[in-house]
C-alpha positions as CSV (number, residue, x, y, z in Angstrom):
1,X,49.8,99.8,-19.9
2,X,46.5,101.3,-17.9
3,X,46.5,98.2,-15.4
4,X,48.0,95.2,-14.5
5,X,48.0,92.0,-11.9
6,X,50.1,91.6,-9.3
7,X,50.0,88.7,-6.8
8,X,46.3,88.2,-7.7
9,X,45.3,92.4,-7.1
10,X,44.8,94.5,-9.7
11,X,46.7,97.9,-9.8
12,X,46.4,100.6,-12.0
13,X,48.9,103.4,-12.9
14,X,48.0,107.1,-13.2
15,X,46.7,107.4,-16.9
16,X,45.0,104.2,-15.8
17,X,43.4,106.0,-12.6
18,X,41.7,108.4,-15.2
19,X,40.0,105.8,-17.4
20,X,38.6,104.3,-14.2
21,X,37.2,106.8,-12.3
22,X,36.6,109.1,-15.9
23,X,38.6,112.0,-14.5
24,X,40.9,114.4,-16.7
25,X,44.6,113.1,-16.2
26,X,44.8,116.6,-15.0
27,X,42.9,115.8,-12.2
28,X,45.0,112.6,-11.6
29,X,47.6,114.7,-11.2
30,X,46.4,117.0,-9.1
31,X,45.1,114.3,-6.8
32,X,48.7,112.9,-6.3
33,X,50.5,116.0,-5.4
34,X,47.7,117.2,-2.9
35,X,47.5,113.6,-1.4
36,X,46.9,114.6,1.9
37,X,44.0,117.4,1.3
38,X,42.2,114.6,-0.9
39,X,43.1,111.2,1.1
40,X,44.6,110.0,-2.4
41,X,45.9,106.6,-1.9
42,X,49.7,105.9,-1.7
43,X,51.5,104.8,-4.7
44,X,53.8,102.4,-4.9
45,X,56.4,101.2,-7.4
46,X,57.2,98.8,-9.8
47,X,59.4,98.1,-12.5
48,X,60.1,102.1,-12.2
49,X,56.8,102.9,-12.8
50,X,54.0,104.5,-10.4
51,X,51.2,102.2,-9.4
52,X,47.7,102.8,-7.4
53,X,45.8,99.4,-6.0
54,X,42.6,99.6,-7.9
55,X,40.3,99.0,-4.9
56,X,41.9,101.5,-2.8
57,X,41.1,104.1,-6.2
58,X,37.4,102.7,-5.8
59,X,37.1,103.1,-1.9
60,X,38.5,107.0,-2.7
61,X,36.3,108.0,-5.5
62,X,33.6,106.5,-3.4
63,X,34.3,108.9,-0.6
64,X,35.4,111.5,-3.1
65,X,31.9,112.0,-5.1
66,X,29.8,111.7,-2.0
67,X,31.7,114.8,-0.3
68,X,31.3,116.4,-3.8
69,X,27.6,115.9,-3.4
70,X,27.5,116.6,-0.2
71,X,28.8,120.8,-1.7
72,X,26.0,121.0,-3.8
73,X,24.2,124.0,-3.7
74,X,20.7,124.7,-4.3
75,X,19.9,126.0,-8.3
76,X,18.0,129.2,-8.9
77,X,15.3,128.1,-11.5
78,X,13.8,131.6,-12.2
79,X,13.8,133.5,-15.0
80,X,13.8,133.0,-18.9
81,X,15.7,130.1,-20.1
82,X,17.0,132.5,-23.5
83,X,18.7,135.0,-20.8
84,X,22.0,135.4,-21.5
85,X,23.9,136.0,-18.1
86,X,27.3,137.2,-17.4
87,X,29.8,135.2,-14.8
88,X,28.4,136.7,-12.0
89,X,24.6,135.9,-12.7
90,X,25.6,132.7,-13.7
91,X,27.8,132.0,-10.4
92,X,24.4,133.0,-8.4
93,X,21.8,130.6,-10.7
94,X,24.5,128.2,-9.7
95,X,24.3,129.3,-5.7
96,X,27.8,130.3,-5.7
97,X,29.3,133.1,-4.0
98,X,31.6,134.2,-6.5
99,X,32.4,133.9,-10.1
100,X,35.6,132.3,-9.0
101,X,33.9,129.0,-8.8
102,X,31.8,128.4,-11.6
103,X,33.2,124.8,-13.3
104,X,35.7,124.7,-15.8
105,X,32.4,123.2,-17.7
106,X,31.1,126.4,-18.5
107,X,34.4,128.6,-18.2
108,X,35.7,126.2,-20.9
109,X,32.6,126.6,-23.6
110,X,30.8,129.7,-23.0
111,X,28.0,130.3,-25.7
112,X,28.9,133.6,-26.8
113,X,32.3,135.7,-25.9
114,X,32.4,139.3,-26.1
115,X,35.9,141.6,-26.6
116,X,35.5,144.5,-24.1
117,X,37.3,147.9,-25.0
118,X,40.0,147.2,-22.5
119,X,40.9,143.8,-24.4
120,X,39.7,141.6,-21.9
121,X,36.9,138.7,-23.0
122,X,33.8,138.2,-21.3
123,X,31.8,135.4,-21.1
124,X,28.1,135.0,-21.4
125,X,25.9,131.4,-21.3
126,X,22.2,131.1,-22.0
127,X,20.4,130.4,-18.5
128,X,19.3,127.0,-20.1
129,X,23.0,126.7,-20.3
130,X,24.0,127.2,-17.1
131,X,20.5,124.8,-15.8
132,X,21.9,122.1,-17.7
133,X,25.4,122.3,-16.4
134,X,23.6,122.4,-13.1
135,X,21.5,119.0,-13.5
136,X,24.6,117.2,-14.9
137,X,26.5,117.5,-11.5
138,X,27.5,114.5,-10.0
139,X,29.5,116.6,-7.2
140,X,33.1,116.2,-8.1
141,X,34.9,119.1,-9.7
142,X,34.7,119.4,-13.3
143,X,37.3,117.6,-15.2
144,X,37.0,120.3,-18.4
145,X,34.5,117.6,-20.3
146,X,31.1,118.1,-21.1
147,X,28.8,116.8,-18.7
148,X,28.3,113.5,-18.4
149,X,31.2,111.7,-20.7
150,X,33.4,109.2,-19.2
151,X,36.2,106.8,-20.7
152,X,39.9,107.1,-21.6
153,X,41.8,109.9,-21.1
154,X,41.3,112.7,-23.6
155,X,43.2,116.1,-24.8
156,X,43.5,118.8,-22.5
157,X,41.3,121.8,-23.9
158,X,44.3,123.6,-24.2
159,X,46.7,120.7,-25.5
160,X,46.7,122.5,-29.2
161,X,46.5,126.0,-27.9
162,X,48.6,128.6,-30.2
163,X,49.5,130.3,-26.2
164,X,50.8,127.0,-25.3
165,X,54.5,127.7,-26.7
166,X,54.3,131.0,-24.9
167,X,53.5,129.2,-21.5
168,X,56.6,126.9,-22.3
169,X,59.6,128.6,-23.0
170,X,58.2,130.8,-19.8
171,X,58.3,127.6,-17.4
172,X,61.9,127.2,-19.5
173,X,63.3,130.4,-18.9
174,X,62.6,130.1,-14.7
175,X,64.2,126.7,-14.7
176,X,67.3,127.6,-16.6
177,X,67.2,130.9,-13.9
178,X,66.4,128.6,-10.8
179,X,63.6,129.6,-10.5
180,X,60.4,128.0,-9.0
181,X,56.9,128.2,-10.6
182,X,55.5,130.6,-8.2
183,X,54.4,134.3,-9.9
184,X,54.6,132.5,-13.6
185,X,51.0,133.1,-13.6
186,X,50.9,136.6,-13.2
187,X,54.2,136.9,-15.9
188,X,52.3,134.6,-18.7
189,X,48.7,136.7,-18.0
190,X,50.4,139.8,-18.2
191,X,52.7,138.4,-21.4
192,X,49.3,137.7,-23.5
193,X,47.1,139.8,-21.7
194,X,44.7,137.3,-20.8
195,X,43.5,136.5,-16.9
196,X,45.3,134.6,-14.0
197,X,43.7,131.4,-14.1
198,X,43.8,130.9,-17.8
199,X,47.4,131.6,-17.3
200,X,47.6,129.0,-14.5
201,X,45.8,126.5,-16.9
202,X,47.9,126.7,-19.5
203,X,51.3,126.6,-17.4
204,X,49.7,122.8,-16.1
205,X,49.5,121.7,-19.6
206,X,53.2,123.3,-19.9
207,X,54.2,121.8,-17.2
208,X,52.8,118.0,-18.3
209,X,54.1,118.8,-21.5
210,X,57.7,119.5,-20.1
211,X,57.5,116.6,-17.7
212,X,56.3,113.7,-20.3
213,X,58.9,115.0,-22.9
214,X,62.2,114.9,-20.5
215,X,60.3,111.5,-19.4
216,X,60.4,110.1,-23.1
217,X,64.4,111.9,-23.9
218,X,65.4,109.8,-20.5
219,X,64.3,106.6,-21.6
């Protein structure tokens, strides 16, 4: 169940936070366990379950898109739309200041990937590409979907990945050792040779993976 009554107020639990504000589940997450940095709301529970009052989710998405808005940054519009750039020229058509923060929109669906000699991937996007992405912002952080698409929770983009297995027998081995999650990142990118933050991506969908299938042994 997404939502329910209680005492006349309607509350909503976390996969029912997502279909409401049309956020990735991920991002649910993430909200909750940096609570403070975002001014999530408190949860509460009931019936063993985790449960958010649904006007306090509207009063923080509220506030939550209009500091997003408030970060956006001004669009370089020159040059040929059929340009295909690189991170970097797309982080500075974007205004950024660094590759590091172009949205998971475009990280996610880039519209040609080339394999350099030293096995790493680069990414290239037509400019139109990267103009589009730019005009669909609506100033909150990208939730991995394509611009513009709300409703129901949906697959993680790396839910059916082949590296997934990798990632989770990894977060297995440090819990069996006692180990806490910190440096996995740097273990799983070296492990497949890929970068950091794919490797942090893809211990997050390990990690909800782990945590919904010791949830469903328990009950």
């Amino acid at each position: 169940m997404a939502r329910q009554v209680i005492d006349g107020r309607t509350a909503l639990d976390r996969a029912g936070v997502a279909a409401h504000t049309g956020a990735a589940y991920s991002t649910v997450i993430h909200w909750c366990r940096h609570r403070a940095r975002f001014g999530f709301p408190q949860a509460f529970v009931r019936d063993g379950r985790e449960w958010f009052w649904l006007d306090e989710i509207d009063a923080f998405h509220a506030a939550h898109l209009r500091a997003k808005r408030a970060e956006l940054t001004t669009i370089d519009r020159r040059g040929d739309p059929e340009d295909l750039l690189g991170s970097g020229a797309a982080a500075k058509v974007l205004g950024y200041g660094s590759y590091r923060n172009l949205p998971d929109t475009l990280l996610d669906h880039p519209d040609r990937v080339e394999l350099l000699s030293d096995g790493r991937v680069r990414r290239l996007w037509f400019r139109r590409t990267v103009w589009a992405v730019a005009d669909a912002r609506t100033g909150r952080q990208s939730t991995g979907r394509t611009p513009g698409t709300t409703g129901a929770r949906k697959p993680h983009p790396y839910a059916d990945d082949p590296r997934l297995p990798v990632a989770i027998a990894l977060l297995t081995e440090a819990g069996r050792a006692g180990r806490d999650r910190r440096g996995l990142g740097v273990a799983l990118a070296q492990r497949l040779g890929i970068t950091q933050r794919t490797a942090q991506r893809l211990l997050a969908v390990a990690y909800e993976a782990s945590a919904t299938s010791l949830a469903a042994s328990s009950d």
